[in-house]
C-alpha positions as CSV (number, residue, x, y, z in Angstrom):
1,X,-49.9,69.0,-91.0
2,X,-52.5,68.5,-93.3
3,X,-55.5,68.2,-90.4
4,X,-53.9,71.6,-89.2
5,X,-54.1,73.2,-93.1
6,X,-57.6,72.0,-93.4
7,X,-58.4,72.9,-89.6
8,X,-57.6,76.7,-90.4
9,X,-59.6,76.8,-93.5
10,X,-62.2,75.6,-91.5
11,X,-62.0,78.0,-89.2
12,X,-62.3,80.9,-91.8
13,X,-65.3,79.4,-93.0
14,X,-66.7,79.4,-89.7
15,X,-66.2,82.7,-89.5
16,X,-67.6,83.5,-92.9
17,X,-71.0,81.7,-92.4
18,X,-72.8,84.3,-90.1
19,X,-72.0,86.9,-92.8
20,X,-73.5,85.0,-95.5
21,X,-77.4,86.5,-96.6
22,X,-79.6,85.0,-99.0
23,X,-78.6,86.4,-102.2
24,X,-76.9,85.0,-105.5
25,X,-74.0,86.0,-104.3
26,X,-74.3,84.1,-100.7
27,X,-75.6,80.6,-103.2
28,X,-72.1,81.4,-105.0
29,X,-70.3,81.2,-101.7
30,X,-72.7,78.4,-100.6
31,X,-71.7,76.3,-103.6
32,X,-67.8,77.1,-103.3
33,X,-67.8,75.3,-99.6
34,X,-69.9,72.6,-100.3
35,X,-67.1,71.7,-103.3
36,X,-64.7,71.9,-101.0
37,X,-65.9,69.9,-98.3
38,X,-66.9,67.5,-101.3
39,X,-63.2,67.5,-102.4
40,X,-62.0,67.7,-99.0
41,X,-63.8,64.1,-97.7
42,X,-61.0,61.9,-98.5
43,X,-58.9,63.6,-95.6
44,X,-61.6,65.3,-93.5
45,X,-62.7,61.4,-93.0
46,X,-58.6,60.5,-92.5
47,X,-58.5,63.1,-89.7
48,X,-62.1,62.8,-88.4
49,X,-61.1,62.9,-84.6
50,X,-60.1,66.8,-85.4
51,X,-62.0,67.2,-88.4
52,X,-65.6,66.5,-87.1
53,X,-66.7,69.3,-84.5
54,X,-65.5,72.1,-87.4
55,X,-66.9,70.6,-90.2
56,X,-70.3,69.2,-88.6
57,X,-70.9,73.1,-87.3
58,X,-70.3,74.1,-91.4
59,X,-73.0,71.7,-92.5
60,X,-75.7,72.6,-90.0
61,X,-75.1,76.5,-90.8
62,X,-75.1,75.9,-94.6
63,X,-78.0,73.3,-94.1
64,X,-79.9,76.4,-92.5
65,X,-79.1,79.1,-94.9
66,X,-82.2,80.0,-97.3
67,X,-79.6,80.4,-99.9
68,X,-78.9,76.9,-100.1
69,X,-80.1,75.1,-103.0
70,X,-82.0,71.8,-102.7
71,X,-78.8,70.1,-104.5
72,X,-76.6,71.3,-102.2
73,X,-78.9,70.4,-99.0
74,X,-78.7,66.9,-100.7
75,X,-75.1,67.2,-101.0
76,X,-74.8,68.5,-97.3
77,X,-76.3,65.5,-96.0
78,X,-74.4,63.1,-98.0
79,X,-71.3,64.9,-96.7
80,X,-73.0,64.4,-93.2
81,X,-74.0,60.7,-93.4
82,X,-70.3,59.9,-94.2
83,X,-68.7,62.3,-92.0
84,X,-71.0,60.6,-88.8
85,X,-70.0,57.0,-90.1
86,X,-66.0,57.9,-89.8
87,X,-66.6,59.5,-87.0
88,X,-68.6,56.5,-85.4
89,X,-66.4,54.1,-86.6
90,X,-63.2,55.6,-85.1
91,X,-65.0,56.1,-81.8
92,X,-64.8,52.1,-82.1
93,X,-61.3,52.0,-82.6
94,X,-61.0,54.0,-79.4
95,X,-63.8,52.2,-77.6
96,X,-64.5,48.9,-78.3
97,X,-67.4,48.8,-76.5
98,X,-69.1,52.2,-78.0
99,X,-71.1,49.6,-80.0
């Protein structure tokens, strides 16, 4: 139930991103999802099999968004190291041999 909570948030996000510009307003926003997904880790990493297409396609649309601050591109790409470790490492748990 939790995947599915986090999966619809998601989702509104996704939808939000195109609409974002490059104003103070749009770094507001910016900073608001990147906290979350911050927050968020713990389970996105628990339920990475559902998580990781959603949240992958968040951090390359906030990674290319001139409104995003050089702290949060660093935070981006921590979120995206350790979301593409879980996911790696459950793709073993699935595949043994997906060395």
């Amino acid at each position: 139930m939790t995947a599915d909570l986090i999966l619809g948030v998601l989702a509104i996000i996704q939808q939000i991103l195109p609409l974002l510009g490059t104003s103070s307003t749009s770094t507001n926003a910016i900073t608001t999802i990147v906290t979350q997904l911050e927050k968020w880790l713990p389970l996105i990493v628990q339920e990475i099999g559902v998580l990781y297409g959603p949240v992958k396609n968040i951090i390359v649309a906030l990674s290319a968004n001139p409104a995003t601050l050089a702290e949060q591109q660093a935070t981006l790409a921590a979120i995206d190291a350790q979301v593409d470790t879980a996911f790696e490492a459950a793709a073993k748990d699935v595949d043994p041999d997906a060395a």
